[in-house]
C-alpha positions as CSV (number, residue, x, y, z in Angstrom):
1,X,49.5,-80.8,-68.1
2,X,48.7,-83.9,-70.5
3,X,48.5,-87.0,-69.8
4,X,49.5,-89.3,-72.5
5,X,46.8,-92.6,-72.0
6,X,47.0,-96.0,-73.9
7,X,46.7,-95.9,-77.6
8,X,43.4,-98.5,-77.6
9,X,39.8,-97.4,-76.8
10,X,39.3,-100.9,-74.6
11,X,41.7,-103.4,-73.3
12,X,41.3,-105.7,-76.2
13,X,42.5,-102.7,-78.6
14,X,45.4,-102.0,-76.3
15,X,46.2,-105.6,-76.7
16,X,46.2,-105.5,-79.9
17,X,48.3,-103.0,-79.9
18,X,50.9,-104.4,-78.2
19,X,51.3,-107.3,-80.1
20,X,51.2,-105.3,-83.1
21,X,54.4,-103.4,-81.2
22,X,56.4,-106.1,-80.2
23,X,55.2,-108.9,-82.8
24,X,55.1,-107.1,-86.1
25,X,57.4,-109.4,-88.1
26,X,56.7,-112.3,-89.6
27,X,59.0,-115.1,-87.9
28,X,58.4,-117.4,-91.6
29,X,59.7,-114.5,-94.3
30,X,60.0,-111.7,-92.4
31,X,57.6,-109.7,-93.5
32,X,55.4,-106.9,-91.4
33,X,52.3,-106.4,-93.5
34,X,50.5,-108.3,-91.3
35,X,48.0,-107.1,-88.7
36,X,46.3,-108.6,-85.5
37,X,42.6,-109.1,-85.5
38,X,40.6,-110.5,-82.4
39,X,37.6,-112.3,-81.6
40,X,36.3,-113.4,-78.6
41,X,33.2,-115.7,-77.2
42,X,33.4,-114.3,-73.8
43,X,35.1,-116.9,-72.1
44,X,38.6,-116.8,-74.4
45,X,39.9,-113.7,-76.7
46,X,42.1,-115.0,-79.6
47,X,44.6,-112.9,-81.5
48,X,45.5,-113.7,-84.9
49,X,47.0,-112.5,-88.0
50,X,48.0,-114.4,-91.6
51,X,50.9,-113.2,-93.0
52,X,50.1,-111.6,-96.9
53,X,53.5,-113.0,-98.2
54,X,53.7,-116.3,-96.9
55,X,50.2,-117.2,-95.3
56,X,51.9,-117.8,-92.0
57,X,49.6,-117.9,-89.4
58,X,50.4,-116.5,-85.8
59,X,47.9,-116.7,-82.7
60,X,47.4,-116.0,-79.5
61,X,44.7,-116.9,-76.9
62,X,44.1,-115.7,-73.6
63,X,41.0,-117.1,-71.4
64,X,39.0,-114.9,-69.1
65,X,38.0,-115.4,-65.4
66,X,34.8,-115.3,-64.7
């Protein structure tokens, strides 16, 4: 029997991912050609993408516990 895993290869992948799943569109024009990128300093991980239409920027940041 298989067993289907998450998509990602870390937790950061399967977070980007999801947003990529359930924040594809562009809220400005619309558009979905954007795609998430990450980058963290070990204290915070920030999401972002820039739209290729409209240059819309959309980010998210989550903080780590240490």
């Amino acid at each position: 029997m298989a067993v289907q895993g998450p998509t990602g290869t870390t937790a950061l992948d399967r977070m980007r991912d999801r947003l990529t799943r359930t924040e594809s569109r562009c809220p400005e024009c619309g558009s979905d050609a954007a795609e998430w990128t990450c980058r963290t300093d070990g204290g915070r991980v920030r999401y972002e993408r820039t739209c290729p239409s409209c240059g819309a920027v959309a980010s998210r940041t989550l903080r780590l516990r240490r």
